[in-house]
PAZAPA-4460 file (N, C-alpha, C; in steps of 0.05 Angstrom, whole numbers, plus 32768, in hexadecimal, padded with zeros to 4 digits):
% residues 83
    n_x    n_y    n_z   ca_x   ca_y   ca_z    c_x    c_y    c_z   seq   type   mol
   7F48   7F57   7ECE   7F60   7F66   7ECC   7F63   7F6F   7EAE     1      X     A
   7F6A   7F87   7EB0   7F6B   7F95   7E92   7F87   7F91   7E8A     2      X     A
   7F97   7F87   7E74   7FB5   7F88   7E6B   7FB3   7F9A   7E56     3      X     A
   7FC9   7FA9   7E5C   7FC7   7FC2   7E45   7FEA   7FBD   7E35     4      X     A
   7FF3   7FC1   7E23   800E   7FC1   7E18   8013   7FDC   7E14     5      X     A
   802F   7FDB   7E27   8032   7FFD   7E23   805A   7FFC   7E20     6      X     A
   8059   8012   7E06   807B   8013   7E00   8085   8023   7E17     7      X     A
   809E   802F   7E21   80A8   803C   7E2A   809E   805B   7E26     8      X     A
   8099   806D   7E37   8095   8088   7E3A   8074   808C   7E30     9      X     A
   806A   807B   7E2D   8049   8075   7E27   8038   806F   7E3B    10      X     A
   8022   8079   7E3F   8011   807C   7E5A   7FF4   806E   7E5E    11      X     A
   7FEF   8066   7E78   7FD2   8062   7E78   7FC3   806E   7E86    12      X     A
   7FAD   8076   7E80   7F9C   8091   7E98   7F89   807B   7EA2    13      X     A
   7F86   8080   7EBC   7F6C   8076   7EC7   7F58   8090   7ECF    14      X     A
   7F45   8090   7EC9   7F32   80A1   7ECD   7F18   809D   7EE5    15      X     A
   7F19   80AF   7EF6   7F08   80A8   7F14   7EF6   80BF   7F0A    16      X     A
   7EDB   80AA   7F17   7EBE   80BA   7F15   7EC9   80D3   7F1F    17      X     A
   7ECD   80DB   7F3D   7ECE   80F5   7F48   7EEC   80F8   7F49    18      X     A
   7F00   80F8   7F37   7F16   8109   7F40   7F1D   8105   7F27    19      X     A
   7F39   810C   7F2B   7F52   8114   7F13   7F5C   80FA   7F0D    20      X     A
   7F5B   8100   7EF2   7F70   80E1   7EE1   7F83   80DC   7EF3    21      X     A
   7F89   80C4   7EED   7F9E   80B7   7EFB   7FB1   80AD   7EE0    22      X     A
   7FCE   80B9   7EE1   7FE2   80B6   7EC9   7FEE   809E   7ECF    23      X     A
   7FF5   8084   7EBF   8007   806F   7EC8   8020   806B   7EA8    24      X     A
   803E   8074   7EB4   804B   8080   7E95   805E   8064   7E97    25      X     A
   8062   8056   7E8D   8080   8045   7E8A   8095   8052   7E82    26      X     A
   80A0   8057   7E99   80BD   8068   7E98   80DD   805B   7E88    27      X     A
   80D8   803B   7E92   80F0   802C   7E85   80E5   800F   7E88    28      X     A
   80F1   7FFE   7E6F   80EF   7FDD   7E77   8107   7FD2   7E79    29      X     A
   8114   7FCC   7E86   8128   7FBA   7E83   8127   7F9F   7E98    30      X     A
   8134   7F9E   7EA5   8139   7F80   7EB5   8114   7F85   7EC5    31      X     A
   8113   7F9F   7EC8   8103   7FA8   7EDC   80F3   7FBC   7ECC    32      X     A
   80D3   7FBA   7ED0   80C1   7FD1   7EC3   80C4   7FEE   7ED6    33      X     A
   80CB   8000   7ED5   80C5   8018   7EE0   80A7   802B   7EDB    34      X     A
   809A   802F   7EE9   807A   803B   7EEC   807E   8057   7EFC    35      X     A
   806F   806B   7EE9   8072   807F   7EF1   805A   8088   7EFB    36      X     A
   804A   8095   7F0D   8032   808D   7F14   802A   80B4   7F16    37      X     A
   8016   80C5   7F07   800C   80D7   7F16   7FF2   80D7   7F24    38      X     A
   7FE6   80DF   7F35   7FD3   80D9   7F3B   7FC9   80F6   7F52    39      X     A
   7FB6   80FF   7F52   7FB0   810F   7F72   7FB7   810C   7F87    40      X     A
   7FC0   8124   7F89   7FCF   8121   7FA9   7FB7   810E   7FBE    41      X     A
   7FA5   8108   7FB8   7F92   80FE   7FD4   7F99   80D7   7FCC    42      X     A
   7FA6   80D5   7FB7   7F98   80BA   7FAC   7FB4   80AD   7FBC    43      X     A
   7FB4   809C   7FCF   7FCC   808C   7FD6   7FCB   8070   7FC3    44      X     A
   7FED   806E   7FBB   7FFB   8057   7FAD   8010   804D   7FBB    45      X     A
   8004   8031   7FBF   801A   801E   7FC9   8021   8008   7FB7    46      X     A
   8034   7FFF   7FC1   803D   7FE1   7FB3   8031   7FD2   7FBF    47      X     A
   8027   7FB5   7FB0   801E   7FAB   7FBC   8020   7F9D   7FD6    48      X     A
   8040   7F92   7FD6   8046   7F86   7FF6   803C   7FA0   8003    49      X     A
   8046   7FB2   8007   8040   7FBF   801D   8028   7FC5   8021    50      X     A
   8014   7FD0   800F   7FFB   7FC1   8012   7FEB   7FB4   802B    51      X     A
   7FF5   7F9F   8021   7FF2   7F86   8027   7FF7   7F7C   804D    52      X     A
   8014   7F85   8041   801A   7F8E   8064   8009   7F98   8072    53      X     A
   8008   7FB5   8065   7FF3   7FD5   8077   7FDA   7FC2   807D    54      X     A
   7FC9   7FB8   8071   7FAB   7FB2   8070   7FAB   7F9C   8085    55      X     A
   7FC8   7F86   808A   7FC6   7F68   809B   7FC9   7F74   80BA    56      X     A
   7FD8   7F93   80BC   7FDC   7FA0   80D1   7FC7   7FAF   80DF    57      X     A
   7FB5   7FB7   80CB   7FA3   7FC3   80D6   7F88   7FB1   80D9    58      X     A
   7F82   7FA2   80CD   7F75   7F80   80D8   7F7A   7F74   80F3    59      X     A
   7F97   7F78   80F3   7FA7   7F63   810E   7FA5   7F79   8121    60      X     A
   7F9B   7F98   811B   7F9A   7FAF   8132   7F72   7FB1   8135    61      X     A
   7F6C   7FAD   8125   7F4C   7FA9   8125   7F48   7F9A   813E    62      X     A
   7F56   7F78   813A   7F50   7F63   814F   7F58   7F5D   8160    63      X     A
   7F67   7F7A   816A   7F71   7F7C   817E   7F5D   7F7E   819D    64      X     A
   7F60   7F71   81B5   7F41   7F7C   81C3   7F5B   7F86   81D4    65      X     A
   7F47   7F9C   81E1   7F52   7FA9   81FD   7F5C   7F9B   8212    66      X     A
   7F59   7F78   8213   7F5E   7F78   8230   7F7B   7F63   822E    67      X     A
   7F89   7F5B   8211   7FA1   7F52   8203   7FB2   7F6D   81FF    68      X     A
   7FA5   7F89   81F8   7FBB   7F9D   8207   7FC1   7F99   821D    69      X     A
   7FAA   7FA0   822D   7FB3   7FA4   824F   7FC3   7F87   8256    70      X     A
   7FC3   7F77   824F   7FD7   7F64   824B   7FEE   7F6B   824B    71      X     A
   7FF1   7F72   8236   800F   7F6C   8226   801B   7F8B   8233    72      X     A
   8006   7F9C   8242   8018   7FB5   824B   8018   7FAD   825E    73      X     A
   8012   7FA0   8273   801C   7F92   828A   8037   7F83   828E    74      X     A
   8035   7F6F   8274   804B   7F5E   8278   8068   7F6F   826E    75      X     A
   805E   7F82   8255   8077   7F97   8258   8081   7FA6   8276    76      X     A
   806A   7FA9   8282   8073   7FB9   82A0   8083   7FA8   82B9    77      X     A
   807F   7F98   82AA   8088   7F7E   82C0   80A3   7F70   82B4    78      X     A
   80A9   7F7E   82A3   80C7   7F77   828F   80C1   7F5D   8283    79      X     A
   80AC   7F4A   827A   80AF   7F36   826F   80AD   7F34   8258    80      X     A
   80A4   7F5C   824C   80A4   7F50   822C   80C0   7F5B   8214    81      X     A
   80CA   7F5D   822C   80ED   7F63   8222   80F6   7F4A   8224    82      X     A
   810C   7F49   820E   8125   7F31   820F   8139   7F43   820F    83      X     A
***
């Protein structure tokens, strides 16, 4: 992990082999750091919980098999997976 010290309205570029810098500006510090982020429209930024979330969702949809759907759409058709 790289730590960089940066004052207010002062920036860090990340630079990608094949694309456009990526701008990271500190907008304000107070109770709370504010991060201003530019980057290419193609480059997605998340926080990390959500992250985190997205990637355990799409894992838990990976190991999903076909025949625990046809399951669980059954037991919906059969009203048991309502309360």
């Amino acid at each position: 992990m790289l730590v960089i010290s940066r004052k207010t309205d002062e920036c860090i570029i990340i630079e990608q082999e094949n694309g456009e810098p990526i701008e990271i500006r500190l907008l304000s510090i107070d109770n709370q750091v504010r991060v201003g982020i530019s980057a290419p429209s193609g480059c997605k930024i998340w926080r990390k919980e959500l992250y985190t979330t997205v990637e355990a969702n799409r894992k838990a949809a990976e190991n999903t098999s076909f025949g625990s759907l046809r399951s669980l759409t059954s037991q919906m058709s059969n009203g048991k997976g309502s309360d």
